[in-house]
C-alpha positions in Angstrom: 109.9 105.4 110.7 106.4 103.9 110.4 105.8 100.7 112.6 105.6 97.7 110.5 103.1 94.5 109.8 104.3 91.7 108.3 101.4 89.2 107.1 102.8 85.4 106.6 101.1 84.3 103.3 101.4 81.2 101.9 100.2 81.1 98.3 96.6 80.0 98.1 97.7 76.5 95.8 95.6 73.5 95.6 96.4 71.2 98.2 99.3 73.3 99.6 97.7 75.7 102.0 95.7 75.0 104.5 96.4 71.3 104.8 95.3 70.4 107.9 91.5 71.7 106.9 91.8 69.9 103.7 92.3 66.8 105.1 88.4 67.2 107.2 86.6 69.1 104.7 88.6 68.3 101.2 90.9 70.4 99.1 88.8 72.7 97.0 87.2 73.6 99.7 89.7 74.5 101.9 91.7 76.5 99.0 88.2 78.5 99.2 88.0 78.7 103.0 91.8 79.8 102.4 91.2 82.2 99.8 88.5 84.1 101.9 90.4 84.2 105.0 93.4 85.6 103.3 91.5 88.3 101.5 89.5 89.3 104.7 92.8 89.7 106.6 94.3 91.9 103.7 91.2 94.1 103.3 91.2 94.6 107.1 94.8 95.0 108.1 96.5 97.4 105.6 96.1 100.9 107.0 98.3 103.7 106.1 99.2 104.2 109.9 101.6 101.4 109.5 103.5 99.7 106.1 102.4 96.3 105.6 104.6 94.1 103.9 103.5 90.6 102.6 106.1 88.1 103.8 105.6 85.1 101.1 106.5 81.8 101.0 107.0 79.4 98.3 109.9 82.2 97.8 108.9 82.4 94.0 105.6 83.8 94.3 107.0 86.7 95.6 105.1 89.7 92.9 102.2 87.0 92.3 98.9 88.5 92.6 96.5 85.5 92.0 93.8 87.8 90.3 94.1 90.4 93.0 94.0 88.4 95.9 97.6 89.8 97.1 97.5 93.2 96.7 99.8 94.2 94.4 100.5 97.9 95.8 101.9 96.0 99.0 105.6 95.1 99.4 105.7 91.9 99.0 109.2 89.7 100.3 110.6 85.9 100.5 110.3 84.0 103.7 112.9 82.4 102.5 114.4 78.9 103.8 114.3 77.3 107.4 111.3 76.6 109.6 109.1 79.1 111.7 112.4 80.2 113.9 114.4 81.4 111.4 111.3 83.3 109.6 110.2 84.7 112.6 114.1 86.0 113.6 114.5 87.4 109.8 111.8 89.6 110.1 112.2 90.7 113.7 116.0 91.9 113.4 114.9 94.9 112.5 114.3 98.3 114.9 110.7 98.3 115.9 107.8 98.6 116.4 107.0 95.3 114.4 104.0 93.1 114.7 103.7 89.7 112.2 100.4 87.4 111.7 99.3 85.0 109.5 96.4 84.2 107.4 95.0 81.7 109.9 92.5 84.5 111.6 89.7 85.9 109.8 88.5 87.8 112.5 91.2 90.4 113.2 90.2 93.9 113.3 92.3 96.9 111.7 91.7 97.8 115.4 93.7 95.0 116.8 96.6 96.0 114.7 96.2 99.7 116.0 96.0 98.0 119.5 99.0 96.1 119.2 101.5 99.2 118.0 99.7 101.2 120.8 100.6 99.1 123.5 104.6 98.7 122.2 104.9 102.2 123.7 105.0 100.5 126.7 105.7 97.1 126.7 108.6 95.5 125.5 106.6 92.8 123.6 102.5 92.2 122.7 100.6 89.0 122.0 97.0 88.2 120.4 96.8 84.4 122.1 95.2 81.8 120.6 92.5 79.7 121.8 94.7 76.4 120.9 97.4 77.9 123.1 99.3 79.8 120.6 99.2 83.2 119.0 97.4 84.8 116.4 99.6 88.4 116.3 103.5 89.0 117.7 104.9 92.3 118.3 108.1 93.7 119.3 109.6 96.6 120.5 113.0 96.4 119.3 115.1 93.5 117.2 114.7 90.4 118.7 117.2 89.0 121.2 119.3 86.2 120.4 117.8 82.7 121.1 114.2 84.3 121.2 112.5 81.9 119.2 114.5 79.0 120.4 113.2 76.2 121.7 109.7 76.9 121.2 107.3 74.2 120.7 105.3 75.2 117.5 101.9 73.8 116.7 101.4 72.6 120.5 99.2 74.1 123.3 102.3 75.6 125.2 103.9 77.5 122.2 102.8 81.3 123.7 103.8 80.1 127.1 107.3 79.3 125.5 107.9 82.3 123.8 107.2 84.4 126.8 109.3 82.3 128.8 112.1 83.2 126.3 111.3 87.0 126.6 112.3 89.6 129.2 110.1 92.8 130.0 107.1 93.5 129.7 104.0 91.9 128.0 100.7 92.9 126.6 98.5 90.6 125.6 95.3 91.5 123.7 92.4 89.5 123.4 91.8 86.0 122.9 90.8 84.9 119.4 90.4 81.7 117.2 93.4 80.3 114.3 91.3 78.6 112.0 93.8 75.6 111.5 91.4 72.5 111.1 88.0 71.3 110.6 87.2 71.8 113.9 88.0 75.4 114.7 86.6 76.0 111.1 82.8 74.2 112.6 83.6 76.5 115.7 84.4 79.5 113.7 80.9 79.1 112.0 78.9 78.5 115.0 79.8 81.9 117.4 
């Protein structure tokens, strides 16, 4: 069986992705900012050394291909209801190697990917940290044990800190990167 990436994709709608940058730079910009980022990430990260599966959320724009910006050829499946927890827990039930990120990074490499599936053939679990103290790639092993992504506090600067906590064995981490999550990290983005 072929390792697996899931991407988190959020359907590039006016004013409902990428909220946070819409609310510094407005929201036809962002949805541009947004639509870039997301076809970057999908022209980088889709190699035939893994199956990529695009893991969609509202839940009925699953098949929607907003004039090619999802490709089509991809699986494509429903995040389906609950917060982060329970979407992160759906797709990591399964035997891995499986690695999940989101649209949020524009500057991950089909390398980082490769990377991250090498080093589950030793560790138990690998991590891309984020500059704002989260994560910009998750990979496991194996399914996910029970109570994993409990108790984590999302959006915060301790949220990798808390999922490690949660996990036993051993951890790769890759590289530090930048989530492009508001005005700010979008101005920083531009400058390095």
């Amino acid at each position: 069986m072929k390792p697996v990436l899931f991407i988190f994709a959020k359907a590039p709608l006016m004013g409902k992705a990428k909220t946070r940058l819409a609310a510094g730079i407005g929201v036809v910009h962002a949805q541009r900012i947004y639509r870039a980022m997301c076809a970057k990430i999908f022209r980088e990260c889709v190699d035939p050394r893994w199956d990529t599966i695009l893991y969609v959320t509202p839940d009925n724009k699953v098949g929607a291909s907003y004039g090619g910006l999802w490709p089509s050829h991809l699986q494509h499946i429903a995040q389906g209801g609950g917060g982060l927890t329970e979407r992160l827990a759906h797709i990591f039930n399964i035997k891995g190697p499986v690695i999940a990120i989101g649209t949020d990074t524009p500057s991950i490499k089909k390398r980082d990917i490769a990377n991250g599936f090498k080093s589950l053939q030793s560790s138990d679990a690998v991590f891309g940290p984020a500059e704002d103290g989260g994560f910009w790639l998750i990979g496991l092993n194996g399914p996910a044990k029970t109570g994993l992504f409990e108790n984590i506090r999302w959006s915060h600067s301790k949220t990798l800190a808390d999922m490690e906590a949660n996990l036993d064995g051993h951890i790769t981490r890759l590289h530090m990167r930048m989530d492009i999550d508001d005005v700010q990290a979008y101005r920083k983005s531009k400058q390095g």
